[in-house]
GUSE-759636 format. One line per field, with one value per atom (N, C-alpha, C): x, y, z; residue number from 1; atom name. Coordinates in pm, 1 decimal, decimal comma. Layout:
GUSE-759636
u	c(X ...) $
v	c(Y ...) $
w	c(Z ...) $
num	c(NUM ...) $
atomo	c(CA ...) $
This chain:
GUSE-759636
u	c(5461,9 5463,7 5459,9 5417,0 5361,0 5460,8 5538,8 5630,9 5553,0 5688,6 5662,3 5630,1 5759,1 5786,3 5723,5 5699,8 5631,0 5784,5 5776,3 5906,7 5908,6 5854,3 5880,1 5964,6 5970,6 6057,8 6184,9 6203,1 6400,0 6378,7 6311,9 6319,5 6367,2 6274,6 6266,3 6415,7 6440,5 6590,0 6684,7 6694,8 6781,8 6800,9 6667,2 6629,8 6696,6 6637,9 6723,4 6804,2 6914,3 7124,8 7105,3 7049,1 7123,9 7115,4 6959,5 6964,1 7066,5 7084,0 7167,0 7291,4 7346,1 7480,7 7511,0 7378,4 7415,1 7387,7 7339,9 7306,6 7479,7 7527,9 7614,7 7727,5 7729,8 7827,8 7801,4 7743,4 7661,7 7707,6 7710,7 7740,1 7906,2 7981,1 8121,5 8171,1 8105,9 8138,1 8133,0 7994,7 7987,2 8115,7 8125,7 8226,9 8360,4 8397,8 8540,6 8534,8 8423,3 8444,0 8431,6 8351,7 8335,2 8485,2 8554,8 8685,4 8737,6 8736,6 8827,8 8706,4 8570,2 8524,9 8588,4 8559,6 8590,5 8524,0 8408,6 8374,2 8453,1 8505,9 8621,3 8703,4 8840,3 8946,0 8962,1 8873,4 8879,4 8895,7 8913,7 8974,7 8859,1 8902,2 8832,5 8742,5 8766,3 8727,8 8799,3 8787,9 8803,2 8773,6 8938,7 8910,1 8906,3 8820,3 8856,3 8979,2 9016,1 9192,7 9126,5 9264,2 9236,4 9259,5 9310,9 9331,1 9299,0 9191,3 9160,2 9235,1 9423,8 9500,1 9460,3 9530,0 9462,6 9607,9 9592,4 9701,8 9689,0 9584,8 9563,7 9604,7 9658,2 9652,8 9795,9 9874,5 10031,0 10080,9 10048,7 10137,8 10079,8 9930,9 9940,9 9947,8 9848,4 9847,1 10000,2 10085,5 10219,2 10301,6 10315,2 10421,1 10530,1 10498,6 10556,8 10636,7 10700,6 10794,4 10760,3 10702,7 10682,3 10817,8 10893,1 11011,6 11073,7 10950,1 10986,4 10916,9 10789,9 10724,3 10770,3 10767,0 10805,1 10949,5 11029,5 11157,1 11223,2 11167,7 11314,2 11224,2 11144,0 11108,4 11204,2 11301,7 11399,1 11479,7 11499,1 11608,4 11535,2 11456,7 11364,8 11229,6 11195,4 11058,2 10956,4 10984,5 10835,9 10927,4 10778,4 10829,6 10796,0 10758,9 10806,5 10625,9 10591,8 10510,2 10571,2 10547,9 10646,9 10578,4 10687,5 10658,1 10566,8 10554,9 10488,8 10558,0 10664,2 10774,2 10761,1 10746,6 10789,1 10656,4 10526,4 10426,4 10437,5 10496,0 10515,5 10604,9 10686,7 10832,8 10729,2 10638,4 10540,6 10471,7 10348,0 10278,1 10300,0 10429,8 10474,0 10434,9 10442,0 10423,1 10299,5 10237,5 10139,5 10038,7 9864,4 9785,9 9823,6 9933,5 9955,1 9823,3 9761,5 9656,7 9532,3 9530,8 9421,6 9363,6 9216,0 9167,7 9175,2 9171,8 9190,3 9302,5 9387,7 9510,4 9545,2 9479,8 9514,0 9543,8 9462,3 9554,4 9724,6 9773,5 9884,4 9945,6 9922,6 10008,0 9999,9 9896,5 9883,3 9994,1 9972,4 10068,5 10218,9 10263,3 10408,8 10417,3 10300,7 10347,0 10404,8 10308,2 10319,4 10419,8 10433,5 10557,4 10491,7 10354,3 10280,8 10251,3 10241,3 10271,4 10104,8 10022,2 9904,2 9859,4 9793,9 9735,3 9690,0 9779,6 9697,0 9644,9 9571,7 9511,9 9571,7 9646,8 9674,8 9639,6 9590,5 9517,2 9564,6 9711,5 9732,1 9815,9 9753,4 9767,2 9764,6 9852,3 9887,3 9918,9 9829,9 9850,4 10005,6 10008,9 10142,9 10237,3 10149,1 10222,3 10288,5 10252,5 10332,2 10440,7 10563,9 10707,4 10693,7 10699,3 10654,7 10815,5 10876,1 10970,6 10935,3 10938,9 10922,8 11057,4 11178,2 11293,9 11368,7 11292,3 11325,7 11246,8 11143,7 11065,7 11098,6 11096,5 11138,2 11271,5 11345,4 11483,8 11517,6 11343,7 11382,5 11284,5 11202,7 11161,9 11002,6 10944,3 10812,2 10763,7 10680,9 10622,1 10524,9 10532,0 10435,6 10311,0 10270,4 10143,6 10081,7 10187,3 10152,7 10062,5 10101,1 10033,5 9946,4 9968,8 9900,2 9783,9 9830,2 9705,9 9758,1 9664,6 9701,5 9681,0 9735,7 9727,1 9752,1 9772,7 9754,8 9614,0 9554,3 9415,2 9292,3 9358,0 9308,0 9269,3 9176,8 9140,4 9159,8 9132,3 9141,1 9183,1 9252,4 9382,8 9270,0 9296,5 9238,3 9311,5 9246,4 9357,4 9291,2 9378,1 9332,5 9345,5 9402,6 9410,4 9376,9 9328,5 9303,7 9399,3 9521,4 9623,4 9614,9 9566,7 9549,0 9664,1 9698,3 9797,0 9833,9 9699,8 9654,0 9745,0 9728,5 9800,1 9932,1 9971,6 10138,3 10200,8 10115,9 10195,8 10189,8 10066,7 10037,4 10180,6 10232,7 10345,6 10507,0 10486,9 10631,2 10669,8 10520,7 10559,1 10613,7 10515,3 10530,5 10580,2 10699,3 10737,6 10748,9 10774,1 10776,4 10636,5 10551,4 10454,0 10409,6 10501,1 10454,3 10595,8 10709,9 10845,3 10841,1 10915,1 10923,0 11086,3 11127,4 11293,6 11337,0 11383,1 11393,3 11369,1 11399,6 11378,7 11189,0 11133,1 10977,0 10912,2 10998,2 10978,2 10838,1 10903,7 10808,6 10699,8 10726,2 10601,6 10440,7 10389,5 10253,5 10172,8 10187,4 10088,4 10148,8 10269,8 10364,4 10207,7 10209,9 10200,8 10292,1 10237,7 10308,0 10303,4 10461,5 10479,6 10391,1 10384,5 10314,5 10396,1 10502,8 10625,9 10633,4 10538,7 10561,0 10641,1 10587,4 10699,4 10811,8 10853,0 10992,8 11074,7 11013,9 11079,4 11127,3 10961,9 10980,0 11106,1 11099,2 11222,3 11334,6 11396,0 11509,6 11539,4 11431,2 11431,5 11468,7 11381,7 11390,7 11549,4 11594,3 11760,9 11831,2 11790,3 11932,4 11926,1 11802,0 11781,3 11823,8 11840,3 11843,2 11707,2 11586,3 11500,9 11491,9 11460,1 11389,5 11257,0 11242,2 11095,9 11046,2 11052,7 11046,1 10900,3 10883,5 10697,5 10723,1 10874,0 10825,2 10787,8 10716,2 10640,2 10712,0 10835,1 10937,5 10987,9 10909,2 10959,8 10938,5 10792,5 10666,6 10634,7 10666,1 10581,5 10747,3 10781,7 10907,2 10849,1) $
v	c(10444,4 10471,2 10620,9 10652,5 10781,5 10844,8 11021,1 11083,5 11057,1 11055,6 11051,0 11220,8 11307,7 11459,1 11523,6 11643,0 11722,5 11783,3 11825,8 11870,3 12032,0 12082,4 12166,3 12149,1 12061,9 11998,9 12042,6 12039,2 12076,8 12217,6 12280,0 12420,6 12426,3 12347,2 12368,2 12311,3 12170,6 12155,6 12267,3 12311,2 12419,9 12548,2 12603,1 12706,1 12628,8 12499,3 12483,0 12445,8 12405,0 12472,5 12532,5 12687,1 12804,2 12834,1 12830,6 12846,0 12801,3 12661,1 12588,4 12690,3 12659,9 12770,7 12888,3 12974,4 13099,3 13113,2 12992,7 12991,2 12949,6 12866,1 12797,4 12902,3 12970,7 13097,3 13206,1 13206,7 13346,6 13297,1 13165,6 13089,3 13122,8 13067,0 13077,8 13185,1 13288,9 13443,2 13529,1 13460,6 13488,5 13468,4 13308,0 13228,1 13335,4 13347,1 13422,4 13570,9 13639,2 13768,2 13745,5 13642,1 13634,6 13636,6 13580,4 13510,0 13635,6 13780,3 13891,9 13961,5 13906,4 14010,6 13989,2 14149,7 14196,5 14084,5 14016,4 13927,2 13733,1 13745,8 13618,9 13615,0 13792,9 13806,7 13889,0 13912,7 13987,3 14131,8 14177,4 14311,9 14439,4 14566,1 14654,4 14611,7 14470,0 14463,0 14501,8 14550,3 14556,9 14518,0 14452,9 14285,6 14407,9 14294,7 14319,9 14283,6 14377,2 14397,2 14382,5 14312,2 14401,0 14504,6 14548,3 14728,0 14759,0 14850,8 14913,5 15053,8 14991,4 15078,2 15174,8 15268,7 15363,3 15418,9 15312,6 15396,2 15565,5 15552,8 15706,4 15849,8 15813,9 15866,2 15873,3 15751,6 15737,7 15780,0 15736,7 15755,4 15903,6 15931,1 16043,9 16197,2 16129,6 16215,0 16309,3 16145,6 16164,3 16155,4 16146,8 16118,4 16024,2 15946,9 15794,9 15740,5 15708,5 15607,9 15451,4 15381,2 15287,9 15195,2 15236,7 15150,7 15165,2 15247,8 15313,9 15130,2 15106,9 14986,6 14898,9 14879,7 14728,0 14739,3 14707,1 14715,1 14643,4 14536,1 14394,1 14436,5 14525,8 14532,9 14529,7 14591,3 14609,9 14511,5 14439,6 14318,3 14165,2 14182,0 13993,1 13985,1 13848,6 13830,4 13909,3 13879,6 13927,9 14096,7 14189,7 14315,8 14359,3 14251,5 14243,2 14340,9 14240,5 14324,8 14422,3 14474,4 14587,9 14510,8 14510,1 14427,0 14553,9 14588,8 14599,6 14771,1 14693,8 14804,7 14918,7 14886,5 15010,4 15103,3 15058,3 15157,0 15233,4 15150,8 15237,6 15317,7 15355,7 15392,4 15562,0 15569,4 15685,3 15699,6 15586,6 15585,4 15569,9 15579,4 15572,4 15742,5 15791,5 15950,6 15992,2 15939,8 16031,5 15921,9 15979,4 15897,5 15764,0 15806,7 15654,6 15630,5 15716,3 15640,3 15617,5 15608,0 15612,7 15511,6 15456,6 15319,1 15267,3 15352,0 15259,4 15181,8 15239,2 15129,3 15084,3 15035,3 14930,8 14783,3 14731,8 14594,8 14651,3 14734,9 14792,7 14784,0 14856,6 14817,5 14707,6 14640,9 14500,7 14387,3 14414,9 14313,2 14388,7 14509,3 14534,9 14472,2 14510,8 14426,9 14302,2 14270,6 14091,9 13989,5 14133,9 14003,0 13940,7 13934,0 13918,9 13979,9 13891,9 13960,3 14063,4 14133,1 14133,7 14050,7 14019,4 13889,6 13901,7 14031,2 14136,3 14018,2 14049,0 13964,5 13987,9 13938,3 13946,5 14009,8 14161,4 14214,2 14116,3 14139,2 14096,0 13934,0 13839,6 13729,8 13585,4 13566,7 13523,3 13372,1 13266,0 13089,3 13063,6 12957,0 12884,4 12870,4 12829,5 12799,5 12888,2 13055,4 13171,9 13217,5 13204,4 13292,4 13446,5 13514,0 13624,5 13736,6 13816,8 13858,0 14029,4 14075,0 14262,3 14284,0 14224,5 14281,8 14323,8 14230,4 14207,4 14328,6 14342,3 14395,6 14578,1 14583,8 14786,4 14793,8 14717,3 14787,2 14774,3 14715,6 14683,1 14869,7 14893,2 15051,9 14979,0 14940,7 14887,0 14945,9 15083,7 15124,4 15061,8 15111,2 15021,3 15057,8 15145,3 15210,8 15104,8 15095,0 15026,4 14860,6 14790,4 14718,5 14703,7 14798,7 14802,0 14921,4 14999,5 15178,1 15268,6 15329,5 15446,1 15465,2 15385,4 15315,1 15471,9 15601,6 15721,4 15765,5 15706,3 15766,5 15664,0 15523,6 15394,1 15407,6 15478,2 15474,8 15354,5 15244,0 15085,3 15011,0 14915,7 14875,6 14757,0 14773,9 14704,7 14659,7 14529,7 14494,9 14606,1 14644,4 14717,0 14612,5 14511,9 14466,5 14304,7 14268,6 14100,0 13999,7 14066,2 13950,6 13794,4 13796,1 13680,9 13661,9 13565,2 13535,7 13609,2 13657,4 13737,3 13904,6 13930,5 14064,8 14075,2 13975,2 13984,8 13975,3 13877,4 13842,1 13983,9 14077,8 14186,2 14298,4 14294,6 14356,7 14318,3 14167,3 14131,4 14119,3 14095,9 14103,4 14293,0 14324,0 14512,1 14594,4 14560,4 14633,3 14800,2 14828,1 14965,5 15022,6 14982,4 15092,1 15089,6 15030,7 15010,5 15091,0 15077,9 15073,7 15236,8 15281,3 15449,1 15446,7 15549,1 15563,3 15538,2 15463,7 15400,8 15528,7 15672,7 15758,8 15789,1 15734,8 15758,1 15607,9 15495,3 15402,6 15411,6 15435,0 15484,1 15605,4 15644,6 15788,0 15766,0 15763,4 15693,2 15785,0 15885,0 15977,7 15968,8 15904,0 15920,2 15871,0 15954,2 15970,2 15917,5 15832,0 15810,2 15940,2 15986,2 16116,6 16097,3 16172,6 16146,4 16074,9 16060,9 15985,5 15862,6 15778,1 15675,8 15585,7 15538,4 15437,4 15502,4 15618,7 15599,2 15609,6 15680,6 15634,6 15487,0 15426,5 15299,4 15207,0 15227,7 15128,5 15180,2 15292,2 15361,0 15264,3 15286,2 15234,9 15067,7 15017,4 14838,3 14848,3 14922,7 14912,1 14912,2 15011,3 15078,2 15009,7 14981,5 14871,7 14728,1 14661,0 14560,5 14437,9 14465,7 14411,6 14300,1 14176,1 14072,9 14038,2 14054,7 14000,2 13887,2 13809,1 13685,3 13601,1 13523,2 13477,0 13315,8 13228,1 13125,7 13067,8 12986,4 12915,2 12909,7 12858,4 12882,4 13008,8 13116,6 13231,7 13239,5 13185,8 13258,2 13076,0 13008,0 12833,6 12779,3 12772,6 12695,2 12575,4) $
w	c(1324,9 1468,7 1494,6 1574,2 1631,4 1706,2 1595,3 1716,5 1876,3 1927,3 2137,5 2105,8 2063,5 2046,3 1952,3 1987,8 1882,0 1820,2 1671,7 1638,7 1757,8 1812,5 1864,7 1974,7 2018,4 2142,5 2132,3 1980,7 1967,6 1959,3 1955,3 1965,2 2202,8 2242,6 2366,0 2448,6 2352,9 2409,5 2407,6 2293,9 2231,7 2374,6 2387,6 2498,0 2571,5 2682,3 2793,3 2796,3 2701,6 2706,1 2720,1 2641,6 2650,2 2761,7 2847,8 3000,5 3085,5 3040,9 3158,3 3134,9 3057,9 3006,5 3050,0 3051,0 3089,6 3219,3 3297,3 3440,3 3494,5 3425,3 3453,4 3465,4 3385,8 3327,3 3442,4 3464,5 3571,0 3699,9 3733,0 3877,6 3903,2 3767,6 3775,4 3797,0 3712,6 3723,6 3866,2 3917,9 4085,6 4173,9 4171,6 4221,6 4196,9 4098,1 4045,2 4118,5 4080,9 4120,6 4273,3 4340,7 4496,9 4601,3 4515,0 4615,3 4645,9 4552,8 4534,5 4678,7 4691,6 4808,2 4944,5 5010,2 5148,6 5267,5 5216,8 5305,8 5300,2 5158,2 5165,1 5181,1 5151,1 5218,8 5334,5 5400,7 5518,0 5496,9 5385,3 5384,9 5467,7 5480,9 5552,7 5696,0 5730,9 5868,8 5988,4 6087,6 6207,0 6298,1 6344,3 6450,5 6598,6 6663,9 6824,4 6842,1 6924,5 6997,1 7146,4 7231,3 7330,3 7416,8 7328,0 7350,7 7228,5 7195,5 7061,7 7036,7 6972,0 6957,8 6782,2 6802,8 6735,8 6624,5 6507,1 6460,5 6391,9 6385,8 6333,0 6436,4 6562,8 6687,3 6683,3 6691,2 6697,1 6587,7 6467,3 6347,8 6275,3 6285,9 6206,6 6274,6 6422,6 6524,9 6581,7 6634,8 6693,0 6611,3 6495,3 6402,4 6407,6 6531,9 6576,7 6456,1 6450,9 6305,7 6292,3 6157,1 6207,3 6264,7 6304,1 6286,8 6439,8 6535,6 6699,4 6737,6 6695,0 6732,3 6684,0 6482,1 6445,6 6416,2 6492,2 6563,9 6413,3 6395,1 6305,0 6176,6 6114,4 6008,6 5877,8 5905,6 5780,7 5795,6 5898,5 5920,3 5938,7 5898,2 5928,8 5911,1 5872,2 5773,1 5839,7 5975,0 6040,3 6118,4 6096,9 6095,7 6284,5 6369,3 6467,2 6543,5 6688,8 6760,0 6863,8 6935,5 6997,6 7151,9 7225,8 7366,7 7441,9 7568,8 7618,5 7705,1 7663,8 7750,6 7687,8 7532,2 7432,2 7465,1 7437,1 7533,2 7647,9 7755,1 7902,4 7833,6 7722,8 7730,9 7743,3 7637,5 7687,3 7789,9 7779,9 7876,3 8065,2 8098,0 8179,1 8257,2 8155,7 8174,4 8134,2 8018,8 7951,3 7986,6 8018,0 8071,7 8146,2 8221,0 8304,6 8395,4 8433,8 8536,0 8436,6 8293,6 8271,1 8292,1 8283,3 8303,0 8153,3 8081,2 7932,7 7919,0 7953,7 7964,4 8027,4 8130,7 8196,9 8157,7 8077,0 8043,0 7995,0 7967,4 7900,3 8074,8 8157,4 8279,7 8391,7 8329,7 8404,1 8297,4 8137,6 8121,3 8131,5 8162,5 8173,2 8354,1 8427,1 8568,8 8565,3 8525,7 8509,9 8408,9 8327,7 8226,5 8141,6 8112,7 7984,3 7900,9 7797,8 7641,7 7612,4 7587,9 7505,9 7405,1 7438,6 7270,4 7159,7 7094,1 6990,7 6874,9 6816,0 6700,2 6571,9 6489,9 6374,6 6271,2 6189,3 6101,4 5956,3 5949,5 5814,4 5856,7 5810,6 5870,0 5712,3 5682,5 5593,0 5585,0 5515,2 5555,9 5571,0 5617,0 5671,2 5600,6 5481,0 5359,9 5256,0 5303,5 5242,4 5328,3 5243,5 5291,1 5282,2 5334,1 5317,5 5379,4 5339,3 5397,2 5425,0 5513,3 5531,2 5459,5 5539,7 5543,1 5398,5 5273,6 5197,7 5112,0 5129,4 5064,6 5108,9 5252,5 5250,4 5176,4 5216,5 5131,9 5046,5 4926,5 4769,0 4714,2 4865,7 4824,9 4782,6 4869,3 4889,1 5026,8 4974,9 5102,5 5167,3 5333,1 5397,4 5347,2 5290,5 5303,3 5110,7 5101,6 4979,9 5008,9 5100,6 5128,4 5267,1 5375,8 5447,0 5448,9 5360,8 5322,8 5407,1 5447,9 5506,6 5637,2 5713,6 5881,7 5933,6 5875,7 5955,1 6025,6 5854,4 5905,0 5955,5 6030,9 6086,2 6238,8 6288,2 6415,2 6495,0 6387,7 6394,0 6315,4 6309,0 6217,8 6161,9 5999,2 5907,0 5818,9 5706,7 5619,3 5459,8 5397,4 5276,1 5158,0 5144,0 5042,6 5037,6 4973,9 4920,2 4992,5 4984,8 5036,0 4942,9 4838,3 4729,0 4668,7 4632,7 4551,6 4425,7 4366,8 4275,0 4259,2 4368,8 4397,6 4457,7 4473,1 4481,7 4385,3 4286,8 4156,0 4040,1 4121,2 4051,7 4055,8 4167,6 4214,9 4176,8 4186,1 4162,1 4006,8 3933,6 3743,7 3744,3 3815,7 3757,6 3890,3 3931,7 4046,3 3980,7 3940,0 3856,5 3881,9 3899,5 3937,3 4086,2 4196,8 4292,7 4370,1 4341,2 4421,1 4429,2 4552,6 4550,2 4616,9 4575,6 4679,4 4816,9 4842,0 4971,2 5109,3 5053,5 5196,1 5229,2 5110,5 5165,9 5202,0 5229,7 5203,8 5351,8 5437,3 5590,6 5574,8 5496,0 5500,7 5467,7 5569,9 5523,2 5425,4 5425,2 5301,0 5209,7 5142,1 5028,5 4895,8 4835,1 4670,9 4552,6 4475,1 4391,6 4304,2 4232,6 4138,5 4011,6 3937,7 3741,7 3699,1 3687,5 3634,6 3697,4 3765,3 3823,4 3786,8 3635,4 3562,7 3568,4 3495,7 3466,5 3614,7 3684,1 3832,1 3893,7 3823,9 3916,8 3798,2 3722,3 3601,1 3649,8 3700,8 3724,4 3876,2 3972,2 4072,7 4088,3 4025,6 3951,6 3920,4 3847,3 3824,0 3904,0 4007,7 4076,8 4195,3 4235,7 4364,3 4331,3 4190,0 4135,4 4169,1 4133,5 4167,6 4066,3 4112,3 4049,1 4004,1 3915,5 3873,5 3922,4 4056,8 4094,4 4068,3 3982,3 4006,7 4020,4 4033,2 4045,1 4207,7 4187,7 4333,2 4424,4 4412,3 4493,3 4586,5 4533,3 4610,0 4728,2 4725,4 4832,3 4896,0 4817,9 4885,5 4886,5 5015,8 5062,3 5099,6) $
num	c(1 1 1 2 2 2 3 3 3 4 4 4 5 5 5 6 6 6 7 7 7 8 8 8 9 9 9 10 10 10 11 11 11 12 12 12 13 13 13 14 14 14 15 15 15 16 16 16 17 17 17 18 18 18 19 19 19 20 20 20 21 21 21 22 22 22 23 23 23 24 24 24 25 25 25 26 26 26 27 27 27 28 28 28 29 29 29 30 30 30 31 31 31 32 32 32 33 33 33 34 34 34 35 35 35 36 36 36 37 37 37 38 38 38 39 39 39 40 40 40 41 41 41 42 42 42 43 43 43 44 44 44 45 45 45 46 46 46 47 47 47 48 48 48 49 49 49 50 50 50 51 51 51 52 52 52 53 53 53 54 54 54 55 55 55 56 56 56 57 57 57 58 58 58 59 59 59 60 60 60 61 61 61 62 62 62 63 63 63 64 64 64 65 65 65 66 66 66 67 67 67 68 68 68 69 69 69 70 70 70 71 71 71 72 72 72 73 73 73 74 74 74 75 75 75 76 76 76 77 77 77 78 78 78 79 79 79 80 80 80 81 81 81 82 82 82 83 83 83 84 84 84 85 85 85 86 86 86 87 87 87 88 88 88 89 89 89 90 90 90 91 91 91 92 92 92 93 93 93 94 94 94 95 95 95 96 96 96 97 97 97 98 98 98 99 99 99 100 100 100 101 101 101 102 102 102 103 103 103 104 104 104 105 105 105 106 106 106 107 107 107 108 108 108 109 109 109 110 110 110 111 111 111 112 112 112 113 113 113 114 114 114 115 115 115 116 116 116 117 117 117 118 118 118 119 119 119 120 120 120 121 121 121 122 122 122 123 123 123 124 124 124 125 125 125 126 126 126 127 127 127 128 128 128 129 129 129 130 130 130 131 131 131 132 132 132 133 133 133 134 134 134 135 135 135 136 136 136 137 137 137 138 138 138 139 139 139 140 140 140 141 141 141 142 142 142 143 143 143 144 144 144 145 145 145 146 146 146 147 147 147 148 148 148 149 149 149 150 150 150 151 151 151 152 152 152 153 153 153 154 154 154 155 155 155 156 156 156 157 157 157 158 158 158 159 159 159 160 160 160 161 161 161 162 162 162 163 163 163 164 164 164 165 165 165 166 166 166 167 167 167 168 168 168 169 169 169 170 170 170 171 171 171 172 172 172 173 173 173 174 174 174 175 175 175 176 176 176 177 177 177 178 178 178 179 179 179 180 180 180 181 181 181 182 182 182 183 183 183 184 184 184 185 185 185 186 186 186 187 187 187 188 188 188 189 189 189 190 190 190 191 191 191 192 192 192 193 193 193 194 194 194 195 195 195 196 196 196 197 197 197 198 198 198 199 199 199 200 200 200 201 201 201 202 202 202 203 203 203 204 204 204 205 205 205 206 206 206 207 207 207 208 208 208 209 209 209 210 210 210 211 211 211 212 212 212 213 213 213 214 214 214 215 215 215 216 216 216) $
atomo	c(N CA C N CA C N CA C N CA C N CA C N CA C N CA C N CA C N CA C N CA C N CA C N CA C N CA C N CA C N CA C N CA C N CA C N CA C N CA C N CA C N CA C N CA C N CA C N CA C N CA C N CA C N CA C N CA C N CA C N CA C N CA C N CA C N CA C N CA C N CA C N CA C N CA C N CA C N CA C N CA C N CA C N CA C N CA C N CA C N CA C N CA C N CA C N CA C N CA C N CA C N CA C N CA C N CA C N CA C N CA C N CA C N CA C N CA C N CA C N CA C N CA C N CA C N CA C N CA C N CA C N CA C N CA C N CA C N CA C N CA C N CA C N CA C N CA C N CA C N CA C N CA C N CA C N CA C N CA C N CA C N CA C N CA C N CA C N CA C N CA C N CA C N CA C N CA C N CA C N CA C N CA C N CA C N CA C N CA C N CA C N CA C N CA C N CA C N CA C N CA C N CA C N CA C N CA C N CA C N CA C N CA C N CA C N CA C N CA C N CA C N CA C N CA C N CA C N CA C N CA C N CA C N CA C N CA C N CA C N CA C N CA C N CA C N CA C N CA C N CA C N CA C N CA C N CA C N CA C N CA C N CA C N CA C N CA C N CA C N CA C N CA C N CA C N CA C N CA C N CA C N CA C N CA C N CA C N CA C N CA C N CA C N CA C N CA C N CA C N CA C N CA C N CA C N CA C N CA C N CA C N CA C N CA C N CA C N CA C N CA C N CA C N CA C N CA C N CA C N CA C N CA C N CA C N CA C N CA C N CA C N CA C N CA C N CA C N CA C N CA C N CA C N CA C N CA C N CA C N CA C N CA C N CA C N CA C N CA C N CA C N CA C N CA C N CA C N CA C N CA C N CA C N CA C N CA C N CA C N CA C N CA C N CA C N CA C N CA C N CA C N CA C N CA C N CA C N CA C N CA C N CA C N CA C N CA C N CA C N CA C N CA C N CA C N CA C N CA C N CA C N CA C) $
């Protein structure tokens, strides 16, 4: 009976695994490196507000504290939006007639809130604590960047599961002394580690990574 195949055929199977394989391999690799892009975690975008507030204006401009606006930051999970009042507390005086801010004195008339949009906005299903985190000596600038020089408030980082766990195995290269904990240009020193292990001690930090921390 008469090969169907020429023996060359297994040469040709052979080729298309390796294709399929390295197509297959090339897809996953996409997939993996994709999830970490700016267009799947949002990072470096800039949402419409409606007021396009300017932290680069308040905090690096005015030297504002973040702690004049997000009021419950050091005392509760959420580091708190600043009502409406705390704006007039300036603007009452400074550009009060401007037309830019007017939604700013229409909602202090009225007793409504602004409907700012969320930059760093985190699923349901993450516990997430501020309060816990400044007074372990976790600067803001560490996970939010450098909101001095943010004309428009953006997210800098992944916010992935990936990069928290990056922080909480190796707090030592992230933690700084609780008095720069607010300083948005703070630099980490050359000595980072041995700072940050001294720091890990004296703050008594936990290495926390089980599920339980973050998934209540």
């Amino acid at each position: 009976m008469a090969q169907t195949f020429r023996p060359s055929a297994n040469a040709l199977v052979l080729i298309s695994a390796f294709v399929v394989v390295v197509l297959a391999g090339t897809l996953a690799g996409f997939l993996y490196i994709g999830q970490y892009s700016p267009v799947v975690t949002g990072a470096f975008s800039e949402l419409d507000q409606p007021i396009q507030f300017s932290h680069e204006r308040h905090v690096g401009g005015n030297g504002i504290d973040c702690r004049y606006c997000h009021t419950s930051v050091e005392e509760s999970a959420f580091a708190g939006i600043p009502p409406t009042k705390t704006c007039m507390n300036c603007h009452a005086q400074i550009f009060s007639n401007s037309p830019y801010l007017e939604p700013v004195r229409a909602s202090f008339q009225s007793d409504r809130s602004i409907e700012w949009r969320r930059v760093h906005d985190l699923p349901d299903f993450v516990y997430f604590n501020h309060g816990i985190h400044v007074n372990k000596g976790v600067g803001c600038s560490t996970c939010h960047g450098r909101v001095d020089l943010m004309p428009l408030m953006y997210q800098t980082q992944s916010l992935l599961m990936s990069w928290c766990l990056d922080c909480h195995r190796n707090p030592e290269r992230y933690v700084r002394p609780r008095e720069f904990v607010y300083q948005a240009d703070y630099r980490p020193p050359a000595n980072q580690l041995e700072l940050g292990r001294a720091l890990v001690a004296e703050y008594k930090i936990q290495k926390l990574t089980d599920c339980s921390t973050c998934h209540r």
